[in-house]
Every structure is written in C-alpha cells, then in structure tokens.
N, C-alpha and C positions, 0 to 999 in steps of 0.2 A: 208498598205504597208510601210514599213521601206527604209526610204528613205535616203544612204547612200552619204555622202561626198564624197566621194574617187572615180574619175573617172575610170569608165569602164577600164579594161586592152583589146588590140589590140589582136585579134586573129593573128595566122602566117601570112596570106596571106593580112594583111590590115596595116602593118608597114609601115613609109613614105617610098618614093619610092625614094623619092633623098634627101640629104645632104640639097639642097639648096634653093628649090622651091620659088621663089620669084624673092544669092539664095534663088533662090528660097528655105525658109526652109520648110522640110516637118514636118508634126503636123495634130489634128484633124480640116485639112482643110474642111472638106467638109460640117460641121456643119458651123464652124465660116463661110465662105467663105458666104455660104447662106443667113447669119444674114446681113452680109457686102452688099451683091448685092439689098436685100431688103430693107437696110435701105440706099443706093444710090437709085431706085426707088423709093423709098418715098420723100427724099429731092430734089430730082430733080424734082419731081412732084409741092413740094410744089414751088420751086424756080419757076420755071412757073409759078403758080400761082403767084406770087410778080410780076414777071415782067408783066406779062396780066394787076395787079393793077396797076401798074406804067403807062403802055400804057395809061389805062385809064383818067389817070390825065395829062400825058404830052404828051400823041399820043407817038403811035409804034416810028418812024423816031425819034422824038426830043431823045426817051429813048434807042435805038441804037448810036447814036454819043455820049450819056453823057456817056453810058454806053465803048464805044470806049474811053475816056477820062479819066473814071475813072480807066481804067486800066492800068497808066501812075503810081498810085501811088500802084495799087495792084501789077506790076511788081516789082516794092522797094521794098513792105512786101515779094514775094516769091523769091528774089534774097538774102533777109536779112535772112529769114528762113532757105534756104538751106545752108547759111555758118553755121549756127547755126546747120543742124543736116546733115550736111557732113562726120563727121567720123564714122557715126554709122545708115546712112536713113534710115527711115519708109518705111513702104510698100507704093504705092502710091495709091492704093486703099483706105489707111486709112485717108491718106492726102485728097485726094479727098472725100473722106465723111466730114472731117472736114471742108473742104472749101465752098462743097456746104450747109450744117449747118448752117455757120456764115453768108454765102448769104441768103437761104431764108427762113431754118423755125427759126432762133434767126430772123430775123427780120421782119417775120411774127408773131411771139412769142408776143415781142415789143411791134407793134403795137397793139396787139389785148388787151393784159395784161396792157398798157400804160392806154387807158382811164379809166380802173375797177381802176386801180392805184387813177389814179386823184380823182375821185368820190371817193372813200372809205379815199382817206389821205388827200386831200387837203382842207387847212381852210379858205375861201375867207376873214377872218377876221383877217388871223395870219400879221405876218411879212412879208411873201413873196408872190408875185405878184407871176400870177399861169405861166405865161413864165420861172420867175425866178424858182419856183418849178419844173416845168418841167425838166430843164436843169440840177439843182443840187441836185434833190432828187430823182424824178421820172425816168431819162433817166440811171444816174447809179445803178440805185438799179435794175430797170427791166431787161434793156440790159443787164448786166452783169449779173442774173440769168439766161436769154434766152441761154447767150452765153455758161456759165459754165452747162447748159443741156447738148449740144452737146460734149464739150471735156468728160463730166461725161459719157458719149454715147462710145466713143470709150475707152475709159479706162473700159468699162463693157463687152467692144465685145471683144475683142485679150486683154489677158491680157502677152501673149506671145511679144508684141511688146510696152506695154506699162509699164516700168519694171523700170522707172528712173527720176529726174528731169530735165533732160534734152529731152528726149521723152516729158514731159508735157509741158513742154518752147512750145515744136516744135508742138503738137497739140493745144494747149491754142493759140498760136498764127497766126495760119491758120485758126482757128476757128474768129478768130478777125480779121485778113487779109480780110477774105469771107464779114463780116458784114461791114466792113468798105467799102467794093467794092459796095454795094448797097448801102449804107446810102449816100456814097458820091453823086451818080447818085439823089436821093432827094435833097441832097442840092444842087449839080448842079443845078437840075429842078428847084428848088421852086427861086435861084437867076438868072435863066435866062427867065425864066418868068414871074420877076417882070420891068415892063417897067419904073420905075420909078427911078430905079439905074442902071443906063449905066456902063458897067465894073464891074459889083458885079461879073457876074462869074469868070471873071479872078482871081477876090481878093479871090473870095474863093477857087477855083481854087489853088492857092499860095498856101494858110493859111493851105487848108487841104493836098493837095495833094503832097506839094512840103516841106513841112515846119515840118509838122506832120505825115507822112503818117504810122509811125508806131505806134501813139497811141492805137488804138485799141487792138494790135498786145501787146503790154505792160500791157496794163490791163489784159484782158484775158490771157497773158503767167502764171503772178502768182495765177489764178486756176489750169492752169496746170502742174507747179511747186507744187503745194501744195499735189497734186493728184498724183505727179511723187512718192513724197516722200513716202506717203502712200503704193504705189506699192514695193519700194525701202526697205522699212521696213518689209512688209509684214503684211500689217496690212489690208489688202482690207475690210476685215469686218467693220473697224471704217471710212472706206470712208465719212459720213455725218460730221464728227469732220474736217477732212482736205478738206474737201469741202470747210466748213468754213470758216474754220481758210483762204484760199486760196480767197475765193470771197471777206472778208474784204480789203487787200491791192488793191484788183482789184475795188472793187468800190469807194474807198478811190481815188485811181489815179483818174478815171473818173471822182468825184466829184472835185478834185482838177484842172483837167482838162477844165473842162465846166465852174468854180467857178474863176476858179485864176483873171481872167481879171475882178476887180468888186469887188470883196471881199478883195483880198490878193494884188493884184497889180493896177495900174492905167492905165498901159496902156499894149501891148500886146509884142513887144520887152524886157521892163522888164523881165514881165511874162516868157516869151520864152528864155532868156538864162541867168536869175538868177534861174528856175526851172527845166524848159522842158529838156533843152541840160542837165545840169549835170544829171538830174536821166535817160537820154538817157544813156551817157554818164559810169553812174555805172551799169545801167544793160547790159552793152556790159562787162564790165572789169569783171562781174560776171556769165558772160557765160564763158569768155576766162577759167576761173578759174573751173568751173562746167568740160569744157572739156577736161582739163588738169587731172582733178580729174576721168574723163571717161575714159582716155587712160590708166591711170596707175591701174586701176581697171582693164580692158580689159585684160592687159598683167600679172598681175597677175594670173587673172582669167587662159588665158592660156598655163600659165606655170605648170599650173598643169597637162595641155592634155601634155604638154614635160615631165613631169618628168614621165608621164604614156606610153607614147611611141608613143602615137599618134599624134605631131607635131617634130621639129626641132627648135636649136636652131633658128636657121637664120629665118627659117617661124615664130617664136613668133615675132620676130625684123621683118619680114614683113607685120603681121598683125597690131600691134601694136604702132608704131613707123611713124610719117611722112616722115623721112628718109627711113624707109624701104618698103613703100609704094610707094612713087616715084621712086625708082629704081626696083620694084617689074611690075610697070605699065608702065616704059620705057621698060624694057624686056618684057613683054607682049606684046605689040605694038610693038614690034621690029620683033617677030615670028607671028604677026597676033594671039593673043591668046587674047587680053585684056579682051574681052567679059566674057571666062573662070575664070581668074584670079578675074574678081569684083566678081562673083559667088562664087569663091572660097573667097575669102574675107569677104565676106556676110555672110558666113555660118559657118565663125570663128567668129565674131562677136557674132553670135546668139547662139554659142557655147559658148561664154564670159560670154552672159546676164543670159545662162540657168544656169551653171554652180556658177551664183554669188549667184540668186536663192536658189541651195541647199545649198551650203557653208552655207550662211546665214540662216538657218535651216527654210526656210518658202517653200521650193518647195515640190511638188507632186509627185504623180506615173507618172502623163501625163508629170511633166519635165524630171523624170527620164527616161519614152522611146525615151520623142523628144531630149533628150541630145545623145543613143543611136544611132537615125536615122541621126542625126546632123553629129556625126562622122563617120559614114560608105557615109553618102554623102560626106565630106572633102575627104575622101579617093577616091570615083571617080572622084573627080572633078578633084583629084590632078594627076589621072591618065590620065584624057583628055586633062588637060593643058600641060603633056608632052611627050603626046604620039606621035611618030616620030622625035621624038630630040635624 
C-alpha cells in the first residue's frame, strides 16, 4: 500500500466547527490491548512472587513498612517522570507494565542470572574481591540487561506510543523507578537487620532514597533513549544495534555508580557533587532541550492537519504551545469541559506522532488508517467540547 504524505482532505460535514476551539486514540486495540493485559498478568504475578521472596527473608510485617518507605523515594522518580512526559503522556497501562517490570521480573531476572554470572566470570584469583566484582561488573552488566528487557518489551507491544526519545527517557525510566522500589526495600532489610550497626537504616535510608533516588531512573532512561531513537528513525528492524549502542551508557553509569566511592573518589560527598549532581544535572538540561525539540515537531506536524482543513490556526497554538494550552484548560474548566478538552488534546498529539511517521517515510497502511480515525475522532471531540455553547 502506497503510503502518501499529504494529509487526508475533510469531507463537508467534518470542517472545524469553531474559529477558536481552545484519548483515548482508536487503532488495532484489541490485539495490542490483549498483549498489554497479559503481559500485566504476568509481571504482576511475577512481582508477587518477589515480594512472597522477600517475606521470606525479612517476614511479611518488616517487608510492608520497608516497602511503606521505599516509596518515599519511588514518589521522587514518578513526580520527576511525569514532568518529563507531561506534554505528550503515555498510556498508563504502558507505564504500568513498565513499573511492574522494573519491580519484579528485572529483579527477579537479577537475582536468578546474578549468581550463573559470578560462577561463569568471576576469578577468585584476579584483582577483584568478589563483593567488589559484584557491585562493579556483575550488578551493572545483569541489572541493566534485566531492565533494558522490559523497556525492549514495551517498545515491541504499541509501537504507536513508542515513537521518540523522549517516550524512551519516560519508559527506561519507570522501568528503573519500579527496580529501584524493590532493591531499595533489600537494602532497607539487609541494614535493618544487621544488629550490629545502629542507624545504618537511616544512613541508607539518605544515601539512596533522599540523595540518589533517581539513579536507577538514569541509567535505564538511556536504553530507552537509545530505543526512542530507533523508533524515531524508523529503523525498528535494527533494534539489537541501539539496544546497544543504549545499554553501554546505561551500564557505564551503574558501574560509575557502585565504583566511584573506591576507585575514582575517596570519599562519597566528593563523589556525589563532583559527579552525581552535574550529570543529574545535564540530563535534566537535555530533556528540557529533547522537549523543546518535541513541541516544535508537534506543531509542525499539525500544521499540516491546518493547511488540510482539519484544524485552526488558534487550535494548532492550543495544542502545541504552553501558552495555548493553559488558556485552552482555563476555558475548559470554566464551562465544566476540561475532561473533553485533554481528550481532545491527546488525540492531536497522537495525530502529531502518526503524521511525523509518514512524513518521515517509515509509516504503514495501519498509520495511514489510524491517522484517518485520529481525525474523524478530533472532529467529535471538538463537537462535544462545544456543544451547547
């Protein structure tokens, strides 16, 4: 099928209906949707399974309040994720697969792949004590396989939602948000069950939860950057090359991570803001920059549905534009509409993504009908958001 750039022209009866105006998208839901609910059923199963393991090492009760704890620094990673994919969210069913992921099968993964690891690589006779190997060969190299499984997982399910580097930031990093929510509950346990250091949990406590809590969340973002790109290109077939190319910076951090205090620094303040904070630090200034680069691709993108007849100027400046989005969602909330209005938003958006797709000559026949159904749904939404005005 000949799959044309040039967006659909408006039948008579589907031209915007106002001047000024200012979802769910539909697609072959009901195969993916399947894929999505089974492979939630599965991680949820497995994450059960984790936590039953955990019971059994620190008792039910202790692994409820660590796990009550550990969510002190997983609310940081999902308050830090959603500014990062605010102007364009993911489904939360997709988010929710990658969270439950990073909680129990990457770190059931881990665990199970961790000791084949030690036995098959470790040399009791090299240079490094096997604690030390653990931490700086064995924990980045596994984890961050375990983890770049699951983001590889949702970049194979909807490839309709996974279309950019900034979508890969935002599953790479919920994917490491989830694993870092259980890891931390181990090291809680394993320092508050040592009777011999009074206060260790609190110190650890700090270190990971208040200090780092978005490590995890850093490493795994650039698999999922890596993978965003791939999608972005249209290269899905060479996926194992930016897999890659993606897990070396990601295990690269880790290792820098677990290594710095010992190898590279002497003590851990050093470490922590002659390293940690600046490359915090640049990967904040290079999302701002990613989504800066996201909006202005957006509104080109739907400037094209305006020069075809099926938006407005002013609706391109409300989709597109933070200015025209907050006066877009004051007015919404002023008639009791807002609800309509993110729908109706959502589904320009996704109109953005499909449309960057063809432009870029990598889309299909299935973009070409969801671009289709994308725009005859704009056209209801836009008539429900004003209907009785």
């Amino acid at each position: 099928m000949r799959v044309t750039s040039q967006p659909p022209q408006p039948s008579p009866n589907t031209a915007p209906l106002d001047p000024w105006t200012g979802g769910a998208a539909p697609g072959p839901a009901s195969r993916t949707g399947g894929i999505v609910t089974l492979a939630l059923v599965l991680c949820t199963a497995v994450l059960l399974g984790v936590a039953w393991f955990l019971s059994g090492v620190f008792g039910s009760g202790t692994v409820l309040w660590l796990g009550a704890l550990a969510m002190v620094p997983l609310a940081l990673c999902l308050l830090g994720l959603r500014w990062v994919d605010r102007w364009d969210p993911e489904p939360r069913a997709l988010l929710a697969l990658g969270l439950l992921w990073g909680a129990g099968a990457s770190v059931a993964g881990s665990l199970l792949v961790g000791d084949v690891f030690m036995e098959l690589f470790f040399d009791p006779a090299g240079g490094l004590e096997m604690d030390l190997f653990g931490a700086v060969v064995q924990a980045p190299i596994v984890e961050e396989l375990a983890k770049g499984a699951g983001v590889l997982l949702v970049f194979w399910i909807n490839r309709a939602h996974f279309d950019g580097p900034i979508d890969g930031i935002v599953y790479g990093g919920i994917v490491g948000a989830g694993f870092a929510f259980t890891e931390n509950i181990l090291y809680f346990g394993s320092s508050y069950a040592d009777p011999g250091a009074p206060g260790e949990l609190a110190t650890v406590f700090v270190l990971r939860g208040l200090f780092s809590p978005f490590a995890h969340v850093m490493f795994t973002a650039w698999t999922g950057f890596a993978l965003g790109l791939c999608a972005a290109a249209g290269r899905r077939g060479r996926w194992p090359i930016y897999l890659g190319l993606g897990l070396v910076p990601a295990i690269v951090g880790h290792f820098l991570w677990n290594g710095g205090v010992g190898i590279f620094f002497n003590d851990f303040l050093s470490f922590y803001f002659l390293l940690q904070v600046p490359l915090f630090i640049a990967a904040v200034i290079a999302v701002i920059l990613l989504q800066r680069g996201e909006r202005r691709l957006a509104e080109q993108r739907l400037a094209d549905y305006r020069g075809a007849g099926w938006f407005t100027d002013a609706e391109v400046a409300m989709f597109a534009t933070r200015a025209g989005r907050r006066r877009a969602r004051r007015w919404a909330a002023g008639i009791g509409r807002g609800r309509q209005m993110k729908q109706f938003t959502t589904t320009a958006m996704n109109l953005a993504a499909v449309r960057q797709r063809i432009v870029a000559g990598h889309g299909t026949g299935a973009d070409v009908a969801r671009e289709a159904a994308l725009l005859h749904q704009s056209h209801r939404q836009r008539a429900q958001l004003l209907t009785g005005l």
